[in-house]
N, C-alpha and C positions, 0 to 999 in steps of 0.2 A: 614219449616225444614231448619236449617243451611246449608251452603254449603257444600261439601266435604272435601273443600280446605281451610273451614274458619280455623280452627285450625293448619295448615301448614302455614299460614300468620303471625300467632303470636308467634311460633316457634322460628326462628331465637331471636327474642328481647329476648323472656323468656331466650331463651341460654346466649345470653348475657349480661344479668341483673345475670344472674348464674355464669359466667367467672367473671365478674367484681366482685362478691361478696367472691370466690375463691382467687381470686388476694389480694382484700382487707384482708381475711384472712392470707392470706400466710404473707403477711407484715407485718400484726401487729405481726404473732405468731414468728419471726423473732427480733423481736424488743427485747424482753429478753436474747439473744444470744449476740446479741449487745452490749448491755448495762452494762451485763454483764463482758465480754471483756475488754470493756471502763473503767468500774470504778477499774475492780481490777488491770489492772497493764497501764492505760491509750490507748487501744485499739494498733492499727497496733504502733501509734507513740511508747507508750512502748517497744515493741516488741524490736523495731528497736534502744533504745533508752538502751536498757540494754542490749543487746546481740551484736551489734557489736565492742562496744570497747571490751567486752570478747575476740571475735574469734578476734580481731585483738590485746590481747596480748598476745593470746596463740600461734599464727604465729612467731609474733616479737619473744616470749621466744625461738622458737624453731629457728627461722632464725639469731640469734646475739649467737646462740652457750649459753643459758641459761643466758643472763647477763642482771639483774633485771631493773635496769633503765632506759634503752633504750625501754624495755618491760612499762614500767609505762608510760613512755613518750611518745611512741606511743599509746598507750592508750586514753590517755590523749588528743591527739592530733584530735582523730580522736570522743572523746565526743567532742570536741571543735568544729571542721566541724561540727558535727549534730546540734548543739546548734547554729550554727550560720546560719546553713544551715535553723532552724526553725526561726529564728530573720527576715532573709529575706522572708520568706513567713509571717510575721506579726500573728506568733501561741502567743498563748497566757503564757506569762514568766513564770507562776507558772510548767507551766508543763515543759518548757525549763529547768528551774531553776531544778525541782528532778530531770531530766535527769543527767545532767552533774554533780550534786550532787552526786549522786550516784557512777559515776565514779570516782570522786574526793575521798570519803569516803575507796571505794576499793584501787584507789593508795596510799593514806596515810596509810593503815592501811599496804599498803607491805614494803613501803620506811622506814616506822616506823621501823618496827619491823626486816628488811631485809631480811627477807624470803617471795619466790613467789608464795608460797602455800595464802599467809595473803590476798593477791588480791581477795579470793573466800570468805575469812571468813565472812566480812555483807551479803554477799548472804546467807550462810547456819544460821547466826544470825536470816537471814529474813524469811525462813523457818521453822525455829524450832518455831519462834513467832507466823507467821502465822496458823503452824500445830498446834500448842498446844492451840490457840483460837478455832480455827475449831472444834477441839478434846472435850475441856472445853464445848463448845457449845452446841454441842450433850450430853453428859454426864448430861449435867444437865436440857436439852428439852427446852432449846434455841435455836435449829439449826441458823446461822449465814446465811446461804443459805434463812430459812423462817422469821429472822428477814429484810435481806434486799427485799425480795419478798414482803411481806406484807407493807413494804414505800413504794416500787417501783407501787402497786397495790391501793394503798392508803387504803387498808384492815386494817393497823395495826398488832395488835397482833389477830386478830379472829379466824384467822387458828387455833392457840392453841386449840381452842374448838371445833377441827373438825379431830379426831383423824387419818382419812384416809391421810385428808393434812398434817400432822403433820408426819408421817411417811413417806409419798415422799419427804419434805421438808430434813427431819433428812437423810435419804439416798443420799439425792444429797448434803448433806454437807459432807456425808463419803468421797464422789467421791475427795474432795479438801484434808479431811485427808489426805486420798491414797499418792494427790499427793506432800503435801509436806513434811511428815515424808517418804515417799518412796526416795525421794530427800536426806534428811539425811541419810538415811540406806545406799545409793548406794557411795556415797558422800565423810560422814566423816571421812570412812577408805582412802579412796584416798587421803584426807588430812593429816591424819594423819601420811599417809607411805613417804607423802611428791611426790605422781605424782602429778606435775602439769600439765606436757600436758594433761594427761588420764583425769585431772579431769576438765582441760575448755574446754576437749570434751565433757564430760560425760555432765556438765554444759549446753553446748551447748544444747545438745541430749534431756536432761530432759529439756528446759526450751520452748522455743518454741514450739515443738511438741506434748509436753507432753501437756500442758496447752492449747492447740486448741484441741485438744482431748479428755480434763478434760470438758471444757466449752459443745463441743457437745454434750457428752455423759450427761451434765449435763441440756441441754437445754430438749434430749430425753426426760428423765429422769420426769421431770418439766413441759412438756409440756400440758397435762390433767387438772392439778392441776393450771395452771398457767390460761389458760382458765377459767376454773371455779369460780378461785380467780376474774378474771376481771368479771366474769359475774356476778357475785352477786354484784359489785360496781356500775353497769349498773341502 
């Protein structure tokens, strides 16, 4: 007859062959969030890499008493720190490179034209482009959200034949509608009345926040289906 004790001896391991297998889970189910994050606007460096030459020409505009070039050129000044701030940690140029591009494309497009509104305009370009893909996508049962899922899964297009997945897919691609025709709606009247502080607030407010927010609610969203997706690859 087994001991009393025998099954309290193998307790402890089974628990943690059970923690370790929790752990391992939680990691990988994390890895879509990420990756996520990463490809659409270049993770944290993104972030950091279109939003603060924003907040610091919408400072400048407000602190030089509205006078455009000084505003551009601090701008400017402070994509060029980043850019060179990632030169010295040896990041890799292509991403250095659309960073400061981007900022560059924004001050040209306000020095050009001479109004400070112009500074926002490729970002609401980028929007409407983005939005109206995301949009097209869905409409026609491509969701952009389960064509990059199904790469990312190495599944391909299979989902399409799996109508359960195919409807959380097309949902978590609303979630990106939302956020960037929501973006335009709030946005192009701001432009168009000509605030520009309101709107490299507003800019501000919708762009980082909004977007850690979009991805979670989109990772929630994903997370059943994304499982499942890995597991039939298995």
């Amino acid at each position: 007859m087994p001991r009393p004790d025998h099954q309290s001896d193998h307790q402890p391991e089974h628990e943690h062959e059970h923690e370790l297998h929790l752990e391992h889970e939680s990691v990988e189910d994390i890895k879509i969030e990420t990756v996520l994050l990463e490809k659409a606007i270049g993770g944290w460096r993104g972030i950091i890499d279109s939003g603060v030459p924003t907040l610091v020409f919408v400072v400048a505009y407000l602190v030089t008493s509205q006078n455009l070039s000084q505003s551009v050129i601090a701008a400017l000044v402070s994509g060029a720190v980043i850019a060179a701030w990632r030169i010295l940690r040896k990041e890799p140029l292509t991403q250095i490179g659309a960073g400061f591009v981007g900022v560059l494309v924004s001050a040209g497009f306000a020095k050009y034209t001479g109004k400070a509104q112009d500074f926002y305009l490729p970002g609401l370009f980028t929007n409407l482009a983005y939005g109206s893909a995301f949009l097209i996508s869905v409409l026609i049962r491509w969701p952009l959200i389960g064509v990059f899922l199904g790469f990312f899964t190495n599944q391909g297009t299979a989902w399409r034949k799996i109508p359960e997945q195919r409807r959380v897919l097309a949902a978590a691609t609303w979630i990106w509608v939302a956020v960037f025709i929501g973006r335009l709606i709030v946005q192009v009247p701001l432009y168009l009345t000509e605030s520009v502080a309101a709107l490299g607030i507003v800019k501000i407010v919708m762009g980082w926040p909004m977007f850690l927010a979009a991805a979670y609610f989109t990772y929630r969203v994903l997370e059943p289906t994304y499982k499942a997706m890995r597991a039939s690859c298995k």
